[in-house]
DRENBA-597472 format. One line per field, with one value per atom (N, C-alpha, C, CB): atom name; x, y, z; residue in three letters; residue number from 0. Coordinates in steps of 0.02 Angstrom, whole numbers. Glycine has a CB too. Layout:
REM DRENBA-597472
site [CA  ...]
x [X  ...]
y [Y  ...]
z [Z  ...]
code [Ala  ...]
pos [NUM  ...]
//
This chain:
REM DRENBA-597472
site [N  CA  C  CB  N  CA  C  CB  N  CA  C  CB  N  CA  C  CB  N  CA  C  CB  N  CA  C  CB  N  CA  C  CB  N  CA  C  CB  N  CA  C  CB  N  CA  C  CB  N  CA  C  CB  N  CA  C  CB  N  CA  C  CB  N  CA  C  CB  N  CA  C  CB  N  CA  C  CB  N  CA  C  CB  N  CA  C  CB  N  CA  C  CB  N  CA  C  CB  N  CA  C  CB  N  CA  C  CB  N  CA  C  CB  N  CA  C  CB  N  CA  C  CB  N  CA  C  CB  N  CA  C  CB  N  CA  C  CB  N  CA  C  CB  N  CA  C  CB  N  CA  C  CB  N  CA  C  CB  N  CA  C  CB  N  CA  C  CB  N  CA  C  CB  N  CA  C  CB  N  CA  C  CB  N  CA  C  CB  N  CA  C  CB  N  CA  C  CB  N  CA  C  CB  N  CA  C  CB  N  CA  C  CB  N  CA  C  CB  N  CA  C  CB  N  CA  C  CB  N  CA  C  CB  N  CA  C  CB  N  CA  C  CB  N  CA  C  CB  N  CA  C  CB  N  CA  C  CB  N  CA  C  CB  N  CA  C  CB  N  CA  C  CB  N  CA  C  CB  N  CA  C  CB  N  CA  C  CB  N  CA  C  CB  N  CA  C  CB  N  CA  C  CB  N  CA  C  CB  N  CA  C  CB  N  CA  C  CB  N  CA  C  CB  N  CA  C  CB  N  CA  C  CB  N  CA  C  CB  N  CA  C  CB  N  CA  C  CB  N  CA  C  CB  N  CA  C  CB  N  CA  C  CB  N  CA  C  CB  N  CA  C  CB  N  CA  C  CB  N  CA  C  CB  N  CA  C  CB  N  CA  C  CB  N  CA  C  CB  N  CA  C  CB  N  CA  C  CB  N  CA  C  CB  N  CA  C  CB  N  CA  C  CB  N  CA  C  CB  N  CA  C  CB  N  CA  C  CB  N  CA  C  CB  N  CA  C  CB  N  CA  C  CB  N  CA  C  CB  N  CA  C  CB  N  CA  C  CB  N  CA  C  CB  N  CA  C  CB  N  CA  C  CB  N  CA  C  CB  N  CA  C  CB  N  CA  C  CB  N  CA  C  CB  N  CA  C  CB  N  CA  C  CB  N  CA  C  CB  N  CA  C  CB  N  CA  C  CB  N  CA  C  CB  N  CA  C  CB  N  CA  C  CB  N  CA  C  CB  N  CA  C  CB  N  CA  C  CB  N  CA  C  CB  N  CA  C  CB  N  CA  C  CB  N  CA  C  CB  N  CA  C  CB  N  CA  C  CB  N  CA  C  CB  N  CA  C  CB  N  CA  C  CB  N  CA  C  CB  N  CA  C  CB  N  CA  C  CB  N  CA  C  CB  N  CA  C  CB  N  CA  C  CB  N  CA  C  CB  N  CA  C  CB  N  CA  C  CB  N  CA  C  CB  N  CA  C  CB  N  CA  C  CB  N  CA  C  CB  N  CA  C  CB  N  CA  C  CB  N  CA  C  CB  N  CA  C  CB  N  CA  C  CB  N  CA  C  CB  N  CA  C  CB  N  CA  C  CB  N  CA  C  CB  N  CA  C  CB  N  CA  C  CB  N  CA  C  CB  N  CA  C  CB  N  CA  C  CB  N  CA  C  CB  N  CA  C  CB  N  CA  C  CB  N  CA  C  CB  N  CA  C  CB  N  CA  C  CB  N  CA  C  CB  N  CA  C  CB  N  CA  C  CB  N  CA  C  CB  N  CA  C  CB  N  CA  C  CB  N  CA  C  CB  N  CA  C  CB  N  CA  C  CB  N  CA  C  CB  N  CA  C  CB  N  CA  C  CB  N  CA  C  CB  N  CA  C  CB  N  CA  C  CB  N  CA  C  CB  N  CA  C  CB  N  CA  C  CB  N  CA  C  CB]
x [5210  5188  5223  5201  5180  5214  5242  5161  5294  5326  5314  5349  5252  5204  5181  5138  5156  5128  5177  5087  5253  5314  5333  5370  5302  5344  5302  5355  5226  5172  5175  5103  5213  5202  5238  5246  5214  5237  5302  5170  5359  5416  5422  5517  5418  5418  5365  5475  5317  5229  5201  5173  5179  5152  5091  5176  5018  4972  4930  4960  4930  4912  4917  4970  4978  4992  4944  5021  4932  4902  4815  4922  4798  4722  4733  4702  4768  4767  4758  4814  4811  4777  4729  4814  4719  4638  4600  4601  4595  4540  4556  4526  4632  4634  4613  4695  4634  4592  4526  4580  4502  4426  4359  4422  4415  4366  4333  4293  4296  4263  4252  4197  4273  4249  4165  4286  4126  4064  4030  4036  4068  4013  4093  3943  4126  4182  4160  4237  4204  4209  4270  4239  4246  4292  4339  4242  4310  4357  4434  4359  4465  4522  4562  4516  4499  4530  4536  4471  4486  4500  4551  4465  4558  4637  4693  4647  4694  4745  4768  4721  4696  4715  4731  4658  4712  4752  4813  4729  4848  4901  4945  4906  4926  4989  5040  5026  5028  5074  5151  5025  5118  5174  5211  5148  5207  5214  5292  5185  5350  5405  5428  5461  5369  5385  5386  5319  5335  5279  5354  5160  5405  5442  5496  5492  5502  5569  5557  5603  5482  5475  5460  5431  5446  5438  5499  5418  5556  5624  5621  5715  5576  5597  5511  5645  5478  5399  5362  5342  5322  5263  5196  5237  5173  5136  5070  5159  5007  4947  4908  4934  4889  4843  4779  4810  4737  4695  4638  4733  4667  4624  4553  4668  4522  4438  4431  4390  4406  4410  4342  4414  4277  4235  4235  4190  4297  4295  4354  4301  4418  4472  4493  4532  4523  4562  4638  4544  4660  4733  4731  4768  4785  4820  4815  4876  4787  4811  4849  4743  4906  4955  4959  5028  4956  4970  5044  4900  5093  5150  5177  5180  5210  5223  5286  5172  5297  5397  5388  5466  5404  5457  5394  5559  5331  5263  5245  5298  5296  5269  5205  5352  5168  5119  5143  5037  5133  5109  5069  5142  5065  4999  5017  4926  5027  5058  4999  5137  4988  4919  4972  4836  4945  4978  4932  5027  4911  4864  4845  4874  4789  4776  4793  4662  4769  4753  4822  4720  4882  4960  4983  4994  5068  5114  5123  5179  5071  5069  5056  4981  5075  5075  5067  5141  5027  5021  5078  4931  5125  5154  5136  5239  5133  5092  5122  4986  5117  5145  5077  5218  5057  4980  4978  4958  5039  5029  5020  5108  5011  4991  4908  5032  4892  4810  4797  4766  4830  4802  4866  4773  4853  4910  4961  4872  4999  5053  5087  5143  5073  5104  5167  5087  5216  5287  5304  5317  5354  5373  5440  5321  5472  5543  5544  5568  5510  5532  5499  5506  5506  5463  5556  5400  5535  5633  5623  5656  5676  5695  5656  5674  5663  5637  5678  5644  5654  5684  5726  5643  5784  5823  5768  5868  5702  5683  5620  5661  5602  5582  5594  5546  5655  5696  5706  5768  5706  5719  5666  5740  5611  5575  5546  5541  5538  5535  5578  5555  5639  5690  5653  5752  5671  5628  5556  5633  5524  5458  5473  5417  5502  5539  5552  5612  5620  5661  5626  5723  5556  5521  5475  5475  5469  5429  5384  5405  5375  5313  5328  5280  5276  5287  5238  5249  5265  5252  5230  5300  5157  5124  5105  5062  5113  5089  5026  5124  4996  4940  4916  4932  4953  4939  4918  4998  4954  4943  4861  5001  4872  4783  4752  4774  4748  4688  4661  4726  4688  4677  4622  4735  4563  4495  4512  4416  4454  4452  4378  4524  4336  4276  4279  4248  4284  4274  4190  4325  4149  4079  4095  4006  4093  4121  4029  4220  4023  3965  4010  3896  4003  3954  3975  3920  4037  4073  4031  4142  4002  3982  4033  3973  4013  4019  4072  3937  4047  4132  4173  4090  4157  4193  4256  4134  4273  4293  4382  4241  4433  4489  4542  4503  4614  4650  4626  4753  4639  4655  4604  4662  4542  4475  4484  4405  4508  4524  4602  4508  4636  4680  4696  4736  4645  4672  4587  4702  4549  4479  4457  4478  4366  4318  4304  4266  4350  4336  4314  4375  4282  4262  4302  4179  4337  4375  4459  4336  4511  4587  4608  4623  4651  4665  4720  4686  4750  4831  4772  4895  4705  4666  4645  4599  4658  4638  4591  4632  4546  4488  4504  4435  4450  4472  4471  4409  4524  4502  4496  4553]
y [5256  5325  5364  5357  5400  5425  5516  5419  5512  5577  5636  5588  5663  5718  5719  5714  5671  5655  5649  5592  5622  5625  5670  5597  5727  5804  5843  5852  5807  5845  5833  5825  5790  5749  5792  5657  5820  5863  5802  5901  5811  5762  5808  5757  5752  5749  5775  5794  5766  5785  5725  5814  5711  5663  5675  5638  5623  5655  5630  5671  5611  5574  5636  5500  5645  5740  5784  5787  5791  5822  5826  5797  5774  5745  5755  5652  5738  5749  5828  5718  5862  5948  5968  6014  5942  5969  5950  5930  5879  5867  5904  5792  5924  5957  6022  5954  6067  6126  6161  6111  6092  6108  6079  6058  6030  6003  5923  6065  5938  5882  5901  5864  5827  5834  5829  5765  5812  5820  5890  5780  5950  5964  6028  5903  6054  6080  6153  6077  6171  6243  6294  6233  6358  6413  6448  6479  6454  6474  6496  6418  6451  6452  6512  6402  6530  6582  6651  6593  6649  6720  6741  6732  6668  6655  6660  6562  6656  6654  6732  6608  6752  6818  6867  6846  6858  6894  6881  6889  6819  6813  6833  6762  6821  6856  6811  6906  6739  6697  6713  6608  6714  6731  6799  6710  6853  6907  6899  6926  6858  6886  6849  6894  6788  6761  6833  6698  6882  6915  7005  6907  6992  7065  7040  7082  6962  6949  6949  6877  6935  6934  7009  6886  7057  7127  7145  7172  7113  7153  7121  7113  7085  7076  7084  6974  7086  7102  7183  7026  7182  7236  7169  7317  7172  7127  7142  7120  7112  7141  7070  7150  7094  7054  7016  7111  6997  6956  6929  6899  6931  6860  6883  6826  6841  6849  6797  6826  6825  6784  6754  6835  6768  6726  6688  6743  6673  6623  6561  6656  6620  6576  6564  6609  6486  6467  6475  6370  6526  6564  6619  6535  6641  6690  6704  6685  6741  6735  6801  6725  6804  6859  6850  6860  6922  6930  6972  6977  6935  6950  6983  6894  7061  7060  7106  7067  7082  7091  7108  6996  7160  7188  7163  7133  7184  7148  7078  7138  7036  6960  6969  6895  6923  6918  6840  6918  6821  6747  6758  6715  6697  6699  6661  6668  6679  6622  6628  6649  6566  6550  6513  6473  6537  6505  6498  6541  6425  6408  6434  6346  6417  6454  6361  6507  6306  6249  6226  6205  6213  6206  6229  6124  6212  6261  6241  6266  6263  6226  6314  6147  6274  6339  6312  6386  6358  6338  6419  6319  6375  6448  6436  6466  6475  6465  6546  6452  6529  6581  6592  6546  6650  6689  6724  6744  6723  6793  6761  6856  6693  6638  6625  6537  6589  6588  6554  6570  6504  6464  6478  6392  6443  6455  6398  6476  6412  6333  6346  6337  6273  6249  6251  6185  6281  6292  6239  6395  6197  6174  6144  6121  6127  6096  6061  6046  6017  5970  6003  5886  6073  6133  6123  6262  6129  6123  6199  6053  6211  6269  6350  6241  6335  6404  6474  6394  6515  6564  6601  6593  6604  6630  6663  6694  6714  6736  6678  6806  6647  6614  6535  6629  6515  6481  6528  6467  6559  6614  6615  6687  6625  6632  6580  6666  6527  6437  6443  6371  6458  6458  6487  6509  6538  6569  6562  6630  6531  6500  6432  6471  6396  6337  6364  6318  6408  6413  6457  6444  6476  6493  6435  6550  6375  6324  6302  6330  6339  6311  6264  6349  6209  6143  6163  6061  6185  6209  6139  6257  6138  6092  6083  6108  6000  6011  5996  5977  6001  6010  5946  6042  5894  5818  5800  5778  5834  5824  5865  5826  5907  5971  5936  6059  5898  5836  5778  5787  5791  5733  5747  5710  5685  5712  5692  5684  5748  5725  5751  5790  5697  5690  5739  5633  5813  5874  5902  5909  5911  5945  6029  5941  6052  6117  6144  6115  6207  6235  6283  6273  6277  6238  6191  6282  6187  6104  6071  6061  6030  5945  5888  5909  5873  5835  5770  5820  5760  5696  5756  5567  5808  5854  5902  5901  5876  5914  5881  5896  5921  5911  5934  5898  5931  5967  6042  5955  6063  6121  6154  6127  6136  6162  6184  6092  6117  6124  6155  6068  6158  6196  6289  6152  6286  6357  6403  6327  6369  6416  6356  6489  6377  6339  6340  6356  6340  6348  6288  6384  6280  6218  6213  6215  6266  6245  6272  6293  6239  6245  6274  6204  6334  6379  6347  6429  6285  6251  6224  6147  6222  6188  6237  6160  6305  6369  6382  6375  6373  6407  6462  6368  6525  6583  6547  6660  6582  6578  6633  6544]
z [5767  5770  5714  5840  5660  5617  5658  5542  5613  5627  5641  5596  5600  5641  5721  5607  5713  5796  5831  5814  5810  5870  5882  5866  5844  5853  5897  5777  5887  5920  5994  5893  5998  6087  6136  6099  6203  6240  6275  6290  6274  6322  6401  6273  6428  6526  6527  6583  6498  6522  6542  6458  6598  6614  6622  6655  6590  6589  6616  6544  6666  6722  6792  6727  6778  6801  6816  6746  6744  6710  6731  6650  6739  6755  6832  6729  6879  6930  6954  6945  6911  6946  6923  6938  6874  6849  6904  6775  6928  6968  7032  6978  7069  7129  7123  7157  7059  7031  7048  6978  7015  6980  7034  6894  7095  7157  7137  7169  7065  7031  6958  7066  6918  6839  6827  6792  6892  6877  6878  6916  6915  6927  6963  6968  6910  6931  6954  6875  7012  7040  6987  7134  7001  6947  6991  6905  7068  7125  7115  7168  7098  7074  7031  7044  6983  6920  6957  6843  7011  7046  7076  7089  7118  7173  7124  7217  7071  7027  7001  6969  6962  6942  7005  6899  7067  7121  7132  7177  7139  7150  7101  7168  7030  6993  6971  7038  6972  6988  6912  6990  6877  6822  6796  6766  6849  6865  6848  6933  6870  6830  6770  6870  6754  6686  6633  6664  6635  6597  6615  6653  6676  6689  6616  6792  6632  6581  6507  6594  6476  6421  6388  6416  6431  6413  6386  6469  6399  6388  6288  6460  6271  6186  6156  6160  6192  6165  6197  6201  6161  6189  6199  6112  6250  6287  6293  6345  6279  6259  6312  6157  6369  6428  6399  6488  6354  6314  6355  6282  6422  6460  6484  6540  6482  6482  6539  6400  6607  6682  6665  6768  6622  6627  6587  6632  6533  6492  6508  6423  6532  6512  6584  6460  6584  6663  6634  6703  6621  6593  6569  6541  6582  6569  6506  6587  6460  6384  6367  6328  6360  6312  6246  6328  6210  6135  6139  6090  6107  6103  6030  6125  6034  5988  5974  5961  5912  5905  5828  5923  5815  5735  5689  5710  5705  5635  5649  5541  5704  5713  5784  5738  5776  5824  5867  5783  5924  5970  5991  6022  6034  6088  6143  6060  6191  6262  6301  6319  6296  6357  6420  6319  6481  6552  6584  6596  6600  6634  6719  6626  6723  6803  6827  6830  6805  6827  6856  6773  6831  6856  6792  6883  6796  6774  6706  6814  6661  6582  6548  6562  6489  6438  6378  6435  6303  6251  6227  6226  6165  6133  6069  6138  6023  5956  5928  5969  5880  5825  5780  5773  5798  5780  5722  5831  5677  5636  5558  5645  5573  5490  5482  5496  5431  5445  5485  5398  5544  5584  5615  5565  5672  5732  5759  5797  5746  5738  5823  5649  5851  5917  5910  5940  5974  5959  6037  5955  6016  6085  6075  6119  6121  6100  6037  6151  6029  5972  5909  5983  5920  5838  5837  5852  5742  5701  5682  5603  5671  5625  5639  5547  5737  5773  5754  5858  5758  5760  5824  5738  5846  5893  5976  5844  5927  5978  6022  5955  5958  5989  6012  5970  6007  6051  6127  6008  6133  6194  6221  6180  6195  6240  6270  6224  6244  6266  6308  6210  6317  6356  6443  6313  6430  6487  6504  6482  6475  6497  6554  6422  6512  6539  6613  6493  6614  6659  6731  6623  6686  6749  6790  6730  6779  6790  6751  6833  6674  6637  6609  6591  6582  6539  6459  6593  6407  6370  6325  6356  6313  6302  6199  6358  6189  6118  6100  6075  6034  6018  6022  5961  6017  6030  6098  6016  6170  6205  6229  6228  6221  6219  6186  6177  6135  6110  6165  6046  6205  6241  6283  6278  6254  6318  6371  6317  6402  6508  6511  6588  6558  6566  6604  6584  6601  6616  6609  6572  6666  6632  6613  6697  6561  6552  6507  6491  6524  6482  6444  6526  6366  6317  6268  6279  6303  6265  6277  6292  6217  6232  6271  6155  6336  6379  6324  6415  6292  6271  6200  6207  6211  6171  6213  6139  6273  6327  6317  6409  6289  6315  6350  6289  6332  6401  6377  6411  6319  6294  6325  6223  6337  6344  6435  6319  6474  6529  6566  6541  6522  6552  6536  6537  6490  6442  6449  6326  6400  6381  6357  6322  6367  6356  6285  6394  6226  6185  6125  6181  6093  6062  5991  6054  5984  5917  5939  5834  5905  5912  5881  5909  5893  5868  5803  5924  5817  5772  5699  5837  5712  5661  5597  5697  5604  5569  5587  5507  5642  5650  5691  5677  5701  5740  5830  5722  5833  5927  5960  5977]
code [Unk  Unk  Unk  Unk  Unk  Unk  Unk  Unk  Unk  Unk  Unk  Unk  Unk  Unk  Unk  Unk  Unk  Unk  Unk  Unk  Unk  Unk  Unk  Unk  Unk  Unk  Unk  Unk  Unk  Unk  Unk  Unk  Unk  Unk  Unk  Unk  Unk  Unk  Unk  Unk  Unk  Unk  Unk  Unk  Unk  Unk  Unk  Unk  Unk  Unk  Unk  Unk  Unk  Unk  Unk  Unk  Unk  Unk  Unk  Unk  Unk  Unk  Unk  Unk  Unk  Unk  Unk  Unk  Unk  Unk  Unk  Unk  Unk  Unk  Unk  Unk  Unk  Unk  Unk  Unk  Unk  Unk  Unk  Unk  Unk  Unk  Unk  Unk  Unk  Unk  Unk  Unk  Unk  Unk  Unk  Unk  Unk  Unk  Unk  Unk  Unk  Unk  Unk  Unk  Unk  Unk  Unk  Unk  Unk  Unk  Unk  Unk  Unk  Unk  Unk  Unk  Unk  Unk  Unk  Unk  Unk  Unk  Unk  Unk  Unk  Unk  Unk  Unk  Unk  Unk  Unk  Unk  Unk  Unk  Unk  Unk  Unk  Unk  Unk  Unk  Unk  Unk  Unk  Unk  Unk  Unk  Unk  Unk  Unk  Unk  Unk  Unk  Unk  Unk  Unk  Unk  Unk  Unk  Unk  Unk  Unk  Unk  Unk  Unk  Unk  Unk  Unk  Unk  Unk  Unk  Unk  Unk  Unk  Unk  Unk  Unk  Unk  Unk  Unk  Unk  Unk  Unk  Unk  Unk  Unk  Unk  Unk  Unk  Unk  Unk  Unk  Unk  Unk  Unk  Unk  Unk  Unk  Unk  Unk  Unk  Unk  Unk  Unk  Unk  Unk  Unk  Unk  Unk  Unk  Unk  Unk  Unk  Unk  Unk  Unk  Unk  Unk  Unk  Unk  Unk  Unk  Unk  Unk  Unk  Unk  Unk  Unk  Unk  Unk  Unk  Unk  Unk  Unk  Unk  Unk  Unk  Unk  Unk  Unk  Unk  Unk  Unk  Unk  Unk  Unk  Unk  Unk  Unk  Unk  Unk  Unk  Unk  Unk  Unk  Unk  Unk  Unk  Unk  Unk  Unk  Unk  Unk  Unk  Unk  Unk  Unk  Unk  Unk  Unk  Unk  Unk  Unk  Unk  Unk  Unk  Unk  Unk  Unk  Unk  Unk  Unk  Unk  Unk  Unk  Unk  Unk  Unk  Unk  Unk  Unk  Unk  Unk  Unk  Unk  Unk  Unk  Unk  Unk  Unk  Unk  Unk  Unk  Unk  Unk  Unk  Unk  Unk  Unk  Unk  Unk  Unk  Unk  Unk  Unk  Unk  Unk  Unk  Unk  Unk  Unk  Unk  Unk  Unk  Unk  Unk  Unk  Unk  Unk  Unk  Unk  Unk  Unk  Unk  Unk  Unk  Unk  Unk  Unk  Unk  Unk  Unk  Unk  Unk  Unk  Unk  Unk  Unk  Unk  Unk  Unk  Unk  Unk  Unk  Unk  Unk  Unk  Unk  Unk  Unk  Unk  Unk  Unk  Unk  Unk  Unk  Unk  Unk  Unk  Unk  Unk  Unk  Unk  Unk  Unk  Unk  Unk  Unk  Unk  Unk  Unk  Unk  Unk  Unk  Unk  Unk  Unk  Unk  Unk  Unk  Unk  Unk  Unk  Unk  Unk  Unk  Unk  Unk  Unk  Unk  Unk  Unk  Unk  Unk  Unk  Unk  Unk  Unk  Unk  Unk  Unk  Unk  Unk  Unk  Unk  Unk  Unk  Unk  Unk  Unk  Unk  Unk  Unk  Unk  Unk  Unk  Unk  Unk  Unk  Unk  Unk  Unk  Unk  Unk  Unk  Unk  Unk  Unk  Unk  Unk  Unk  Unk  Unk  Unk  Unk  Unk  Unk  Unk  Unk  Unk  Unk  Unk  Unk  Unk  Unk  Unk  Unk  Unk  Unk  Unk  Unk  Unk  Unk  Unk  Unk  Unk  Unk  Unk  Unk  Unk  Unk  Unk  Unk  Unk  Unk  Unk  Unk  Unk  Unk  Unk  Unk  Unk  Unk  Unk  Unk  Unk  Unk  Unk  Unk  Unk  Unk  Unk  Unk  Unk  Unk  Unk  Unk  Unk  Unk  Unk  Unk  Unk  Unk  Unk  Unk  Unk  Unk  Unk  Unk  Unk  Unk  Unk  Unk  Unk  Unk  Unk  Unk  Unk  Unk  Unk  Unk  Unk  Unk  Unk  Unk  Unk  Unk  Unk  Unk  Unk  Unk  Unk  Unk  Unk  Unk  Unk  Unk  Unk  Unk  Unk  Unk  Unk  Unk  Unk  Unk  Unk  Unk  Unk  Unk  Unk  Unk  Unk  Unk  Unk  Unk  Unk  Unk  Unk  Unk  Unk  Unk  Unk  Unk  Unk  Unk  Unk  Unk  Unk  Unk  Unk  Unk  Unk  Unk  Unk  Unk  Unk  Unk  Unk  Unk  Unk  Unk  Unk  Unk  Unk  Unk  Unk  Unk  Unk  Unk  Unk  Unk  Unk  Unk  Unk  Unk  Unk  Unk  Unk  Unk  Unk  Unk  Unk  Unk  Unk  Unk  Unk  Unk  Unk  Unk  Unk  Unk  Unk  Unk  Unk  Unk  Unk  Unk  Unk  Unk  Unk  Unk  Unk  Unk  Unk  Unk  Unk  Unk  Unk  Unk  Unk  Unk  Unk  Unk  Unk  Unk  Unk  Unk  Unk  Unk  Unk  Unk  Unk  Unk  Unk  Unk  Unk  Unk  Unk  Unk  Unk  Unk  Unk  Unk  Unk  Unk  Unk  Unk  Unk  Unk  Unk  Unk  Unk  Unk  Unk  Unk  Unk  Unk  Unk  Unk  Unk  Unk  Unk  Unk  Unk  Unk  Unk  Unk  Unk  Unk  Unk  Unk  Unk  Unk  Unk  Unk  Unk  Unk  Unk  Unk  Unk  Unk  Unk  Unk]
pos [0  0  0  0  1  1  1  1  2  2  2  2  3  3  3  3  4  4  4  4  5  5  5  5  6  6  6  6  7  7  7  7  8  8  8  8  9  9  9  9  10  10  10  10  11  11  11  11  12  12  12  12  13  13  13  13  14  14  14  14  15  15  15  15  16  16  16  16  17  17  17  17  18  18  18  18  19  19  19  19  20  20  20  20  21  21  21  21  22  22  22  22  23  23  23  23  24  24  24  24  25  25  25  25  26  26  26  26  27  27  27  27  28  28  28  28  29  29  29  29  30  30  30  30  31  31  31  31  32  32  32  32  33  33  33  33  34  34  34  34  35  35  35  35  36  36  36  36  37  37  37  37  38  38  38  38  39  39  39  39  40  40  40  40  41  41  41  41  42  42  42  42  43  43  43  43  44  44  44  44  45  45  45  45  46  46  46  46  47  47  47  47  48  48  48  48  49  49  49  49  50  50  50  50  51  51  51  51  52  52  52  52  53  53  53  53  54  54  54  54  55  55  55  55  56  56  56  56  57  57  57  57  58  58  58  58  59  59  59  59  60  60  60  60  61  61  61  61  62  62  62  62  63  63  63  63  64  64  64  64  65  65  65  65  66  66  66  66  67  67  67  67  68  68  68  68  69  69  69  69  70  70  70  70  71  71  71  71  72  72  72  72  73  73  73  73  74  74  74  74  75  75  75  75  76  76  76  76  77  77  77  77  78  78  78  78  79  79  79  79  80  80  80  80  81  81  81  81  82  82  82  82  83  83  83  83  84  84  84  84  85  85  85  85  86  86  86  86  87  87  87  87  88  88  88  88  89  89  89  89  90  90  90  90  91  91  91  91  92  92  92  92  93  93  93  93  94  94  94  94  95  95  95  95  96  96  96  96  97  97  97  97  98  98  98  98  99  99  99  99  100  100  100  100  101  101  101  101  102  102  102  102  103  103  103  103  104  104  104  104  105  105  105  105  106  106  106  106  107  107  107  107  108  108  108  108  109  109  109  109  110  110  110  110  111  111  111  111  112  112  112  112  113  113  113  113  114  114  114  114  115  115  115  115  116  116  116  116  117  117  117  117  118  118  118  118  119  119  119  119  120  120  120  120  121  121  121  121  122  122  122  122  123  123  123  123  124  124  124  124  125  125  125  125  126  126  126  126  127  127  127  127  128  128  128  128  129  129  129  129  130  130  130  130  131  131  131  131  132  132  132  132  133  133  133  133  134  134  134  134  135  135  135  135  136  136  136  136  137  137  137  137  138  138  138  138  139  139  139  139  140  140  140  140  141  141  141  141  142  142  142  142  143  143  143  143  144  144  144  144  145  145  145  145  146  146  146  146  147  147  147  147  148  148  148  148  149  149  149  149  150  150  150  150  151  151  151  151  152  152  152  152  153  153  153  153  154  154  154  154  155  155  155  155  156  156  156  156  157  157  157  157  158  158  158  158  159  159  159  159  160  160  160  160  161  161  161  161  162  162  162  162  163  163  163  163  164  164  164  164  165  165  165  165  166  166  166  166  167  167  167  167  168  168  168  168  169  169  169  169  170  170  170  170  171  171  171  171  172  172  172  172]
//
């Protein structure tokens, strides 16, 4: 495995895990229920991930309930932009640094972070999230999702938004 891809790999993600809450989630990959995104956005579940990160960001709510199964925040600090997606599906997260022409995946094994955002990985972490890499969100799951093409369906699509292009690739998301 060359060196890019070892950096891309989410560590203690098991993705077998991973496939399993999707399917307890979603009921069935044939023919999945959305139920869930409602029960979620009521409960609030990341309500003091979102009290602790206010203390170094101004926090901008993003999320679109008929698109996305997460949470999406736009984070922003001193002219820098992120983007923290927190899944409704289990306790996963994408962090990405938004303010370049494409959006670069940040996760433990990112080198040469910047303090705040070492911190805030920190406290993502330390609230229960598994902050996921772009290698691992490549990974298909025979998910039926409308208007992904059916073998075009991966985690990213199923744990985050139905979106057919990746934000780490330069395309808009």
């Amino acid at each position: 495995m060359n060196e890019k891809k070892a950096l891309e790999m989410t560590p203690d993600v098991s993705l077998s895990e991973i496939f399993a809450r999707c399917l307890e989630k979603y009921g069935s990959l044939s023919s999945p229920s959305f139920l869930f995104v409602r029960q979620a956005a009521d409960q609030a579940p990341y309500a003091a991930l979102l009290e602790r990160l206010k203390e170094w960001f101004e926090i901008l709510d993003d999320t679109d309930l008929n698109d996305d199964v997460c949470f999406f925040y736009v984070l922003r600090r001193n002219g820098k932009v992120w983007s923290l997606l927190l899944s409704m599906v289990g306790p996963y997260g994408l962090f990405m640094r938004a303010d370049e022409p494409r959006c670069v995946v940040l996760t433990s094994a990112s080198s040469d972070l910047p303090d705040i955002e070492r911190t805030t990985m920190d406290v993502v972490r330390s609230e229960g999230v598994q902050l996921l890499g772009s290698h691992t969100l490549e990974q298909p799951i025979a998910l039926n999702l409308w208007p992904t093409e059916p073998d075009g369906v991966c985690l990213f699509q199923a744990l985050f938004t139905d979106s057919s292009v990746f934000p780490w690739r330069g395309l808009e998301f």
